[in-house]
C-alpha positions, 0 to 999 in steps of 0.5 A: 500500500504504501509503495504504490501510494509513494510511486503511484501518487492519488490526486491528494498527494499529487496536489500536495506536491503542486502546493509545495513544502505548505501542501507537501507538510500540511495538505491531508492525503489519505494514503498516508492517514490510514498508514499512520493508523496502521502504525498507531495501531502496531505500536500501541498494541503490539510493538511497545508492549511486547518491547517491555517483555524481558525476551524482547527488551532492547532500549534501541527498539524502544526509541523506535517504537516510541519515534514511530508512534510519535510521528503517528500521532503527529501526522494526524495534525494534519503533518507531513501525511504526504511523506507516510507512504515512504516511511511508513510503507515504501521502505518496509519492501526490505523487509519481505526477504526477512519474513520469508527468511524467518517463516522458511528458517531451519531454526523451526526445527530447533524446538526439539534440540534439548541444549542450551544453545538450542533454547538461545537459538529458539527464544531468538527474535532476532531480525540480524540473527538469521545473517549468522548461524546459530549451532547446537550439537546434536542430531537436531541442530540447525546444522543438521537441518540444512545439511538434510535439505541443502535446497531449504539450505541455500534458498535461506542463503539466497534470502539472507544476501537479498535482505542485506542488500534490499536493507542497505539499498532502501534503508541506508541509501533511498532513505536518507535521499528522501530525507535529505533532498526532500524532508528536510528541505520542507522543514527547513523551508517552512523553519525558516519562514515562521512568524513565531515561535509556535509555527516554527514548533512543527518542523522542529518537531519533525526534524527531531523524530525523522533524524534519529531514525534515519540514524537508527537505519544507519545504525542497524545497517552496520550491524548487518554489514558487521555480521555479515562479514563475520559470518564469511570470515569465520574458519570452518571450524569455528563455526559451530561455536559462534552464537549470534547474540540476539538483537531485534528489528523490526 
């Protein structure tokens, strides 16, 4: 929804384009209205409470969920409504190779590894994880089930490698461009102009929401390249004692 709102633009949002950083910041546009109760609707019931539960805590995730339910609940205002199918859908395209990665996973297979590798591996909901095999012995560990399916094996392969480049290429380069040669111009624009103190209390607000995430994207982006990198310089047989420690995105 939100990619075919972004490339494919209603008539809202192609005339909150024409009317400039006032339309593009203030103009409603109804994709992005209903992407936001979307968000609203994550964060509040699943997103921020699940990140209190002790098997999902991660401070990082929290100032997430929290800045995306900040810029939810703004863009109602009406406020920049024109810019929610980028970041609050268009960008989520470099996550469908991970669902696939995480619903075809041999992790799944896991469960019956009686270790306790296997209970890390089991109680992982780590998004950067799968980057980096998580091994136990025994004739049940994650090893084994690749080796018995070498198909499943490298098809899990082939995913990991599509999400870290669908991840760098949309969310550490198409999404800092959008933020620096569009958002942040408007903010700035609009900054600039403001008769008071209130009017210039928008933007501000928007440039303390948009830049921390856009770091955050930078952030997790060098995890997955730190990952990577250590999951194809390991020695062969070092292999079955690296355990990847758990870290969640989503």
């Amino acid at each position: 929804m939100g990619l075919a709102a972004w490339l494919f633009p209603a008539e809202d949002a192609l005339a909150a384009n024409a009317a400039g950083t006032y339309g593009r910041l203030h103009y409603p546009v109804e994709a992005g209205r209903q992407i936001s109760l979307l968000i609203l609707g994550f964060q509040l019931f699943w997103d921020v409470p699940m990140t209190f539960t002790s098997a999902m805590y991660d401070p990082v995730m929290l100032v997430h969920h929290v800045g995306m339910l900040g810029c939810a609940v703004v863009s109602f205002m009406p406020y920049v409504q024109y810019y929610v199918p980028f970041f609050g859908g268009a960008i989520e395209l470099s996550s469908v190779p991970l669902v696939i990665i995480d619903i075809f996973h041999p992790k799944r297979c896991a469960y019956t590894c009686m270790c306790s590798k296997a209970r890390v591996l089991t109680d992982d909901h780590s998004h950067f994880g799968v980057l980096t095999p998580l091994l136990c012995p025994g004739p049940h560990s994650y090893q084994d089930v690749a080796d018995s399916n070498p198909i499943s094996a490298q098809a899990n392969f082939f995913m990991r490698v599509i999400f870290l480049l669908s991840y760098l290429a949309i969310r550490c380069i198409w999404f800092p461009v959008v933020v620096f040669t569009e958002v942040l111009p408007d903010f700035l624009g609009e900054l600039s102009s403001a008769a008071n103190v209130s009017a210039a209390a928008a933007p501000i607000i928007g440039m303390l929401f948009i830049l921390p995430l856009m770091f955050l994207q930078f952030y997790w982006g060098h995890l997955l390249i730190r990952q990577a990198i250590k999951a194809l310089s390991a020695p062969p047989e070092m292999a079955d004692d690296r355990v990847a420690k758990p870290t969640e995105m989503v």
